[in-house]
C-alpha positions in Angstrom: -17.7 7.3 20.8 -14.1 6.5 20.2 -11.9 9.2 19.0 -11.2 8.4 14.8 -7.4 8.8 15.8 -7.6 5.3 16.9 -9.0 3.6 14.0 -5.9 5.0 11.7 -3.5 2.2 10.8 -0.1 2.9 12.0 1.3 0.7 8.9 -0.4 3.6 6.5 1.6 6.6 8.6 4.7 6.2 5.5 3.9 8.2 2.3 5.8 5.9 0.4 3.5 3.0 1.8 0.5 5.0 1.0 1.0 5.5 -2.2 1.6 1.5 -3.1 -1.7 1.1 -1.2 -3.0 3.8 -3.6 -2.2 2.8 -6.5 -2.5 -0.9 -6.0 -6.3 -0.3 -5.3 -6.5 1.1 -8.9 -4.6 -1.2 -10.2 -5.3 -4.9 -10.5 -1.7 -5.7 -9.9 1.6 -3.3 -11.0 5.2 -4.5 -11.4 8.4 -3.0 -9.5 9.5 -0.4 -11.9 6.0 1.4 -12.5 5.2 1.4 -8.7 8.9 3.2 -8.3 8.4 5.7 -11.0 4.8 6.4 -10.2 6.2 7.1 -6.6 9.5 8.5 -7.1 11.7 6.9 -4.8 14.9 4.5 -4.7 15.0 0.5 -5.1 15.8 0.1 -1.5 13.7 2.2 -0.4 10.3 0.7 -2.3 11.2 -2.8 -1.6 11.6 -2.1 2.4 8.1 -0.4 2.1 6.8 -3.4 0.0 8.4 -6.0 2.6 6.3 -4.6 5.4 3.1 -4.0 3.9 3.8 -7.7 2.7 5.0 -9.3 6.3 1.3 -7.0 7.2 -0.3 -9.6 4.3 -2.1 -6.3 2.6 -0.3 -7.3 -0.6 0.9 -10.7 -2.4 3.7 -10.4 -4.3 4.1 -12.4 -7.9 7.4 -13.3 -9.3 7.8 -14.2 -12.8 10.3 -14.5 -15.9 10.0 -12.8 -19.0 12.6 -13.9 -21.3 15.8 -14.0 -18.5 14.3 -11.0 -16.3 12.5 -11.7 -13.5 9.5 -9.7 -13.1 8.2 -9.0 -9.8 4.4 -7.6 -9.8 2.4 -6.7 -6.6 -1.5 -7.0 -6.3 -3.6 -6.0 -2.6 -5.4 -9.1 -0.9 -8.5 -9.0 0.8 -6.8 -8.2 4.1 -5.0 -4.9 3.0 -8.1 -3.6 0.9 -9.9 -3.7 4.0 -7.3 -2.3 6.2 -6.6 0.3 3.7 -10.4 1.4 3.4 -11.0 1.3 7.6 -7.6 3.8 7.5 -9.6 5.8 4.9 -13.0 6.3 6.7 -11.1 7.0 9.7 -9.2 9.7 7.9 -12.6 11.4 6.8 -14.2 10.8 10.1 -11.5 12.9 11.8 -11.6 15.2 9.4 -15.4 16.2 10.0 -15.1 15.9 13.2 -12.9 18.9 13.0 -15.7 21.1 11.6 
């Protein structure tokens, strides 16, 4: 049997990428601003995170006006829920195979 280490998606590894994962599974979609205040971190910083996880195609990314602002929301596809889930089951796999 293959060791669960090998099933983890190296594009997951980033905290920061892991919690957009996270909370765009909960989420139908989420715009720019709530995604950096629920994870804390700088503009630049989100929007590298988002570019990769975007070049990856585990999210689409929506751009819209609302009056003269743009408003940029970001929803998972079908790719990146399934990538995110196989990271997850491998996560819990190696952890009871530590037991």
């Amino acid at each position: 049997m293959k060791n669960p280490i090998e099933h983890l998606n190296k594009i997951f590894d980033s905290r920061i990428r892991l919690g957009i994962m996270s909370a765009l599974m909960v989420n139908e979609s989420i715009n720019f601003n709530d995604l950096k205040e629920l994870i804390q971190v700088t503009d630049g910083n989100l929007a590298s995170h988002l570019k990769t996880l975007e070049e990856a195609t585990y999210i689409k990314v929506q751009k819209a006006f609302i009056g003269r602002k743009t408003n940029t929301t970001y929803s998972v596809t079908k790719a990146g829920e399934k990538a995110f889930k196989s990271h997850l089951d491998a996560l819990e796999q190696m952890i009871r195979s530590m037991n």
